[in-house]
C-alpha positions in Angstrom: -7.2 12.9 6.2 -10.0 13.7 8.9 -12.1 13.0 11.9 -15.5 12.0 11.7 -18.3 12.8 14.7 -21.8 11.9 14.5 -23.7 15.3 15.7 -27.4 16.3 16.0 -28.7 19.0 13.7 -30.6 20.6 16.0 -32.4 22.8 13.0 -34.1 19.7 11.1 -33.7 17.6 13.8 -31.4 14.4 12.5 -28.3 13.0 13.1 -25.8 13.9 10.2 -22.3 13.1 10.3 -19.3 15.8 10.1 -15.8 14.8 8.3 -13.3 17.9 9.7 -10.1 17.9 7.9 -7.4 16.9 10.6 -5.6 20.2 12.1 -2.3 18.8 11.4 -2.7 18.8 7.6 -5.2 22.1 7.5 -2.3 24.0 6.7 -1.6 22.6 3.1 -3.2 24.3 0.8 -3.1 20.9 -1.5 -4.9 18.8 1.0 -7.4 21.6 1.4 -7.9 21.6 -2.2 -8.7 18.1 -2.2 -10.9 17.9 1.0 -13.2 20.3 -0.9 -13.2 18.6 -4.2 -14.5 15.3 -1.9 -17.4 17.8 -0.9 -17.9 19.0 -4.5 -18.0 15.7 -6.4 -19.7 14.0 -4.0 -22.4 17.0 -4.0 -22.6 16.5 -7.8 -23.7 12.9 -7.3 -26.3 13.4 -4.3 -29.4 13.1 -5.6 -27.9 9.3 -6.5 -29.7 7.1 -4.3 -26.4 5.2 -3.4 -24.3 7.7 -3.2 -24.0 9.6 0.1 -25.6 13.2 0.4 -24.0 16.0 1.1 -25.8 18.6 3.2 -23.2 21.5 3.6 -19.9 22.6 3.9 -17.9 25.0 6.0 -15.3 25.9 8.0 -14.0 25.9 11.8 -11.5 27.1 13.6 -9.3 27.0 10.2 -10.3 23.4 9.4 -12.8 22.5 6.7 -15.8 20.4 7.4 -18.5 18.7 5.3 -21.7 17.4 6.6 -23.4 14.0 5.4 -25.6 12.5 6.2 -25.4 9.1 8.7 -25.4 5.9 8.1 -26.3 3.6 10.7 -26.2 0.4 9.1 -22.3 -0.3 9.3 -20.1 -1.3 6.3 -19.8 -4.4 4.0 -16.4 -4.6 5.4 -18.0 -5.4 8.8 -21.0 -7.5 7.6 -18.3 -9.5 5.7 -16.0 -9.6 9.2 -19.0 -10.8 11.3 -20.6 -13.5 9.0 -20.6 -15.7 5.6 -21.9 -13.3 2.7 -24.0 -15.7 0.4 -24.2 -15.2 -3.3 -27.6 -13.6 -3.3 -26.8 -10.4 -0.8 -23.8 -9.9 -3.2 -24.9 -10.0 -6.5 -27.4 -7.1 -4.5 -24.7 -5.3 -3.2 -22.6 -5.5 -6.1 -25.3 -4.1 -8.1 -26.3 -0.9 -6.1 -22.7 -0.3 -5.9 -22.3 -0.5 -9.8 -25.0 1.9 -10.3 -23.8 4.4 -8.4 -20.0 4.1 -10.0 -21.6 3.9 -13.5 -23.4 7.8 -12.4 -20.6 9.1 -10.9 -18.4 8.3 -14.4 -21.1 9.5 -16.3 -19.9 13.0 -14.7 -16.5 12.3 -15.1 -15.9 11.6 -11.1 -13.9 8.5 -10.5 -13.4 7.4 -6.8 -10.2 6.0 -6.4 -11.2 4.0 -3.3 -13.5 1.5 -4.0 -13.4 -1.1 -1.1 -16.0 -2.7 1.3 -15.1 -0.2 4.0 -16.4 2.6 1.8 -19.9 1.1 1.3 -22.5 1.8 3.7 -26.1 0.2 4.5 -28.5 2.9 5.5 -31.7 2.1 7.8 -33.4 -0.1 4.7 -30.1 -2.4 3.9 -29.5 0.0 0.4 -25.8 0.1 0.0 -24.9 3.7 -0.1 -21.1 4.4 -1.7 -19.2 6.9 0.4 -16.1 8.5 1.2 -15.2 10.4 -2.6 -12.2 11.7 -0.2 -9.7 11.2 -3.3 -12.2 11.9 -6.2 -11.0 13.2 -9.0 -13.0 15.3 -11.4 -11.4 13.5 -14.9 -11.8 16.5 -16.7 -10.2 18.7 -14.7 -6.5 20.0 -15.2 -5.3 21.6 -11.8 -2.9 18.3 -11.2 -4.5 18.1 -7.3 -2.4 14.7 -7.7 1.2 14.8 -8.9 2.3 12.0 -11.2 3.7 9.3 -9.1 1.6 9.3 -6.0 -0.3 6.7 -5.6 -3.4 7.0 -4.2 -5.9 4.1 -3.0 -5.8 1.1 -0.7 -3.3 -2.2 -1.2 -6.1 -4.8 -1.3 -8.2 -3.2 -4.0 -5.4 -1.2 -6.1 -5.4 -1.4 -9.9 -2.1 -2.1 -11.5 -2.0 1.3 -13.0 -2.5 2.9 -9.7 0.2 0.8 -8.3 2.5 2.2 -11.0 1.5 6.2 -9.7 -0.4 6.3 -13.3 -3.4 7.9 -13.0 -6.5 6.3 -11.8 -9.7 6.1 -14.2 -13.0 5.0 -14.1 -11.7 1.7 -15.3 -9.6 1.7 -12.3 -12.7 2.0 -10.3 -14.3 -1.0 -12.1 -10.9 -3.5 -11.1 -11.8 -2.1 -7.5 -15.1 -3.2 -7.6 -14.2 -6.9 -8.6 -11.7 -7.1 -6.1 -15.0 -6.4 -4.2 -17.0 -9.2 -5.6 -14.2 -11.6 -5.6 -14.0 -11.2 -1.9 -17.6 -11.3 -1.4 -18.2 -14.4 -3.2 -15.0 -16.2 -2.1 -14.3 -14.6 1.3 -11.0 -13.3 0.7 -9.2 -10.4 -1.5 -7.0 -12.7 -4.7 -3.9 -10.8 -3.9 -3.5 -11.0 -0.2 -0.5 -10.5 1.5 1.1 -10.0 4.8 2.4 -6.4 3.8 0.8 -3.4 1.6 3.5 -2.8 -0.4 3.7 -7.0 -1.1 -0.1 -6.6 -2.4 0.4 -3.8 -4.7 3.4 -5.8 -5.9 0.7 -8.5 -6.6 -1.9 -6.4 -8.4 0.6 -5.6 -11.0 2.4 -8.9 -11.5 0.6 -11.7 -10.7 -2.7 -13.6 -12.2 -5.7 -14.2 -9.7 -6.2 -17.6 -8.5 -9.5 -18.9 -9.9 -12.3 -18.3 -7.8 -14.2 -21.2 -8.7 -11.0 -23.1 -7.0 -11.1 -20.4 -2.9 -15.1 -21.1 -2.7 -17.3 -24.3 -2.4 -20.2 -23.3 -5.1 -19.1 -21.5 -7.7 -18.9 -22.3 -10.9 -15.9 -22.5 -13.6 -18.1 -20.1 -16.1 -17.1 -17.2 -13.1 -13.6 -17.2 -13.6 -13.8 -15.6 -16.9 -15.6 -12.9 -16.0 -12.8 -12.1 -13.2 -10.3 -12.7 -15.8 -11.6 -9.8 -17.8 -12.8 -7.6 -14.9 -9.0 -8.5 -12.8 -7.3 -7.7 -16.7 -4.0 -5.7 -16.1 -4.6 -3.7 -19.2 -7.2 -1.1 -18.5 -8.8 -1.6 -21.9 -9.6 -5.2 -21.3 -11.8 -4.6 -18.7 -15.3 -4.3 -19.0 -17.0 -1.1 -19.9 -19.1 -0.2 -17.1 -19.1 -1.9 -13.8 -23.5 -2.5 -14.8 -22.0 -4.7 -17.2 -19.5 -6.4 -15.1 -21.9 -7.7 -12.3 -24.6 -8.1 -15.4 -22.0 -10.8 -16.6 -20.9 -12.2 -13.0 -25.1 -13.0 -12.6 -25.7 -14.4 -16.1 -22.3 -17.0 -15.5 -24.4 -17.7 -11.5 -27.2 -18.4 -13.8 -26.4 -19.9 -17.0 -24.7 -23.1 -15.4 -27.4 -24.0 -13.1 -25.6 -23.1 -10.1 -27.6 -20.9 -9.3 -31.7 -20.4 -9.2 -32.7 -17.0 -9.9 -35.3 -15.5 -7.6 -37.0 -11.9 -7.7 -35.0 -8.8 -8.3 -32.2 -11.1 -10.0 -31.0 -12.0 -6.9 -29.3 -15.5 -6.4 -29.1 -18.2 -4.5 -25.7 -20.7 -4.2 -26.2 -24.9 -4.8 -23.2 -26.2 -3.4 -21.2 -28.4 -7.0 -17.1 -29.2 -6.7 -15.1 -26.8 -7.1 -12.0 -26.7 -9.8 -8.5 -26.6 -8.2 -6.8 -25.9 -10.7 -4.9 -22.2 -12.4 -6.5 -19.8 -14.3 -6.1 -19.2 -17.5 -3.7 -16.8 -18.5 -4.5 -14.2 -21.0 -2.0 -12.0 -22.8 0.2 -11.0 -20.6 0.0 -7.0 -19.7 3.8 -5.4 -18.9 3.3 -2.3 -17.6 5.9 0.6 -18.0 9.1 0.0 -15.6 9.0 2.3 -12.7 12.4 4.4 -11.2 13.6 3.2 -7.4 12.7 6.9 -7.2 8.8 6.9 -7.4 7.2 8.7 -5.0 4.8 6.9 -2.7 2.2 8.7 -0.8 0.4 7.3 1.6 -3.2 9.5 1.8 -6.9 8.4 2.7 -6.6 5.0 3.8 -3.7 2.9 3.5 -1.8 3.4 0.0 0.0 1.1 -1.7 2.9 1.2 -3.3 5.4 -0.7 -6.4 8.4 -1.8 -6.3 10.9 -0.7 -9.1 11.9 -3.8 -11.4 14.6 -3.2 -13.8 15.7 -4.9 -17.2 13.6 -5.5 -20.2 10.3 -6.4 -20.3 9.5 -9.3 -22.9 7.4 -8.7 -25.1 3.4 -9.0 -24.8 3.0 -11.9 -26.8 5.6 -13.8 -24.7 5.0 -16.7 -22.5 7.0 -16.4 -18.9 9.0 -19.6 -18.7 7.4 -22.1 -16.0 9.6 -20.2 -12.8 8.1 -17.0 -13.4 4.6 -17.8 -13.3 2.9 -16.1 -10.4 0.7 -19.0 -8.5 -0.6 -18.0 -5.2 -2.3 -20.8 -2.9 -4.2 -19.6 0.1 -4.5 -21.6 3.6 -7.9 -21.0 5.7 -7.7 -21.0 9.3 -11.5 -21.2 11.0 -11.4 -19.9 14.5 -14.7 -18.9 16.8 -14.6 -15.7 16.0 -13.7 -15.4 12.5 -12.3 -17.3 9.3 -9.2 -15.7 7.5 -7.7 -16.6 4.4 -3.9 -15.9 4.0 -1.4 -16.2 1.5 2.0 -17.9 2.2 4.8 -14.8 1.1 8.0 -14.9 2.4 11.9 -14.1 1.3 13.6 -16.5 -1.4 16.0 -18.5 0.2 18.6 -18.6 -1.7 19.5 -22.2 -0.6 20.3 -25.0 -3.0 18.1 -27.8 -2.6 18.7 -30.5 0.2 19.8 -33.8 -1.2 17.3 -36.2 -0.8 15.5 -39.1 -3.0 12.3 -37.5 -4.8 9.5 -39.3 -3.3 8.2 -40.7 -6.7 9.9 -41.3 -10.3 10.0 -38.1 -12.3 6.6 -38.4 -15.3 5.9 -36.4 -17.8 3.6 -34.4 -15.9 4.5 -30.9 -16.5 4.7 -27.6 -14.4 1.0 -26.9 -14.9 0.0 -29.8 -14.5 2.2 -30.6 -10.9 0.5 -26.8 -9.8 -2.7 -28.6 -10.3 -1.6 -31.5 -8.0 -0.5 -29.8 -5.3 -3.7 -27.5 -5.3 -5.7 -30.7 -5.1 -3.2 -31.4 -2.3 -4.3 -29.0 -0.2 -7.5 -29.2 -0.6 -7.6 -33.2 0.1 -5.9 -31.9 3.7 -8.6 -29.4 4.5 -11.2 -32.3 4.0 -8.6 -34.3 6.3 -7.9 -36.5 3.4 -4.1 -37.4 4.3 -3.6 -40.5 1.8 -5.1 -38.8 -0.7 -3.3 -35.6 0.0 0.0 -37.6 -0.3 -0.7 -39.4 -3.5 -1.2 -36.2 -5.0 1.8 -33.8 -3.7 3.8 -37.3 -4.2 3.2 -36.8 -7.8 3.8 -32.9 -8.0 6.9 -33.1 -6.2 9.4 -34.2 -8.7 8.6 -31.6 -11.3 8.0 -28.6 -9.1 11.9 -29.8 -7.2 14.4 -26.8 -7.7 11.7 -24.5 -9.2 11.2 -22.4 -6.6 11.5 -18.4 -6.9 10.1 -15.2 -5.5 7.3 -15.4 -8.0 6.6 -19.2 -8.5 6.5 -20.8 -4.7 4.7 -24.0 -5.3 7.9 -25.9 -4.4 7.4 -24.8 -0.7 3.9 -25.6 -0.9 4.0 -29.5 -2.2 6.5 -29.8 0.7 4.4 -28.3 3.1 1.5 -30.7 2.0 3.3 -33.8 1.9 5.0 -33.2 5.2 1.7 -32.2 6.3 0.0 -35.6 4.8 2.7 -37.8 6.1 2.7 -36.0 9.8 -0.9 -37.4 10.2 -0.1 -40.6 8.6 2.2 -41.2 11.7 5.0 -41.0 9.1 7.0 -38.6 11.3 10.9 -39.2 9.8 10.0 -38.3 6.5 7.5 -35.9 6.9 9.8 -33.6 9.3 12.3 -33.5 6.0 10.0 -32.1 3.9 8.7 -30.0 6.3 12.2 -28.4 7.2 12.5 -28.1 3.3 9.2 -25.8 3.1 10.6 -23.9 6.0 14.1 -23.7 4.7 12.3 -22.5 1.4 9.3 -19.5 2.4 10.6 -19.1 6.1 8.8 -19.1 9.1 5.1 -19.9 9.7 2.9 -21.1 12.0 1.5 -24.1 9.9 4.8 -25.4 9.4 5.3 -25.1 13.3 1.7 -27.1 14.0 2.5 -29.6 11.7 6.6 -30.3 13.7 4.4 -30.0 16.7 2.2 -32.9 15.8 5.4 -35.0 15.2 7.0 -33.9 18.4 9.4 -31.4 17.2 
């Protein structure tokens, strides 16, 4: 929406930091209106020590400008980037940021744009919440935001948002444990390769447990994301206080943690639980038209996907193919460690005939999730028999089960082919790898893993 400079107010001698409305949107009246209302709600909450202060607002050469004042410190987004966040500087993070959101819904602002990018350190490491760019007074009636415009970033998008419904402050709190979930297990739970995939995500699919993507924490955690991820607005927790209040007590109450001054935290490293988070009622949104109206303002917006048909009813189970399972693969470089989610295009391929590596059992869908979970977490410890013992016994169950929204067939074929590549087992493990391949498309892993057999 704007440029930022950092200038030197030569009056009180400091260095603020100006947000002019970019000249090539000036014109519209609507994006005027809201470039003021950022200045207005964000004045309302100033005197909040972690909310960004506004020192004046103005006008130049037909553009609107608002001056703040600067924070040096950089972002969460780039402290998380550059190094491991532990347990203890999050639980502090997540708990300035709370307190401010908690004041500004006490006034009936709700941000719209929670992510780590948007909070600030100043000069004493406080966390400092900024950019209320797409605030929205609740109270007020105007309609600055036409129904179906969405409004927000993929990564941390609530499912309502995704739908173009309006945002709330519950909608803020969902933001903020995106937040935490990323902080504590070092990447977003619906990650995907495209925006539009990710909002998909947010409205669809259940988070992978985050005692399962982190070393460290424990099982009691995953509750309180299951309520604070809920697709239902009214399952969420009441006030994001309360939310991080909870995600410290389950840190503490299970002697993962040891609690140390200011309730901050420190990690003790226990196994983590592969396995899939409990599902809770099931929350089907309204159906949206192939018509919505995306619009992309602020950051990058998300957007959903129309889906047509009935929706079964809320107290329905999915059958086992449309449960929504993601599995993430870590690659470590020098530089950096990023955690991404294997999405690609059905195939629409029948399965290759070929003898199932072990008998079919009685182990069901879950269950064979489970397996192959453990799968891959055997191969990042470099655990290849053990890695094939267990995708050897998911296999049969998860064979022809593959869809759009339930991809673990893929995966056990990836992690047996995998398993069976570094067991020197190159003939078979090249078939199973051309079956993962054949199944989610092209990627990289699947090419590194040919490669080691000479393919």
């Amino acid at each position: 929406m704007g440029d930022i400079y950092l200038a030197f107010d030569r009056e009180l001698g400091r260095k603020v930091a100006i947000k002019v409305l970019d000249e090539r949107v000036a014109d519209d009246e609507e994006l005027r209106r809201r470039f003021r209302r950022e200045a207005l709600a964000a004045a309302r909450l100033s005197g909040n020590p972690h909310v960004v202060t506004i020192y004046d607002i103005g006008e130049w050469a037909g553009r609107p400008f608002i001056v703040m004042e600067y924070l040096s410190g950089g972002t969460v987004a780039e402290r998380a980037r550059s190094r491991p966040v532990s347990a203890a500087e999050a639980i502090d993070w997540l708990s300035q940021v709370a307190e401010a959101l908690d004041a500004a819904h006490e006034l009936g602002i709700v941000h719209r744009d929670v992510k780590p990018a948007n909070l600030l350190f100043d000069t004493d490491e406080k966390i400092v919440v900024a950019d209320f760019g797409i605030a929205r007074v609740a109270d007020d009636t105007t309609g600055v935001t036409a129904a179906g415009t969405v409004l927000g970033t993929a990564g941390y998008l609530a499912p309502e948002q995704a739908l173009g419904q309006p945002a709330t402050e519950a909608s803020d709190r969902y933001a903020l444990a995106v937040v935490a979930y990323e902080l504590l297990t070092g990447g977003r739970p619906f990650a995907r390769e495209s925006t539009t995939a990710e909002a998909a995500a947010h409205i669809h699919e259940s988070a992978p447990r985050a005692s399962g993507r982190a070393v460290g924490l424990p099982r009691a955690i995953d509750e309180v994301f299951e309520r604070a991820l809920a697709k239902d607005p009214a399952e969420r927790y009441p006030s994001a206080g309360s939310f991080v209040a909870e995600l410290r007590e389950a840190l503490r109450a299970t002697g993962a943690t040891k609690v140390l001054a200011a309730g901050r935290v420190t990690p003790v490293v226990e196994p983590a639980e592969p396995a899939v988070m409990r599902r809770r009622r099931p929350f089907w949104p309204p159906l949206v038209g192939a018509g919505l109206a995306l619009a992309l303002v602020g950051g990058a917006a998300a957007a959903l996907l129309a889906t047509g048909g009935e929706s079964p009813p809320a107290t329905t189970v999915p059958p086992p193919q449309e449960v929504t399972v993601t599995r993430e693969v870590t690659k470590t470089t020098p530089a950096d460690t990023v955690t991404e989610t294997l999405v690609t295009t059905v195939s629409a391929s029948p399965p290759p005939a070929q003898t199932p590596p072990s008998p079919a059992s009685s182990v069901s869908i879950e269950e064979a999730v489970a397996l192959t979970d453990d799968s891959t977490y055997a191969l990042r410890r470099g655990d290849w028999s053990e890695a094939s013992q267990f995708a050897r016994k998911a296999y049969a169950p998860l064979r022809g089960s593959y869809s759009d929204g339930f991809r673990y067939e893929a995966y056990v074929n990836y992690d047996l082919g995998r398993a069976l590549a570094e067991l020197g087992r190159c003939r078979q493990a090249l078939r199973y790898l051309a079956r993962s391949e054949q199944l989610q498309g092209h990627r990289s892993e699947i090419d590194a893993a040919q490669a080691s057999c000479g393919a």
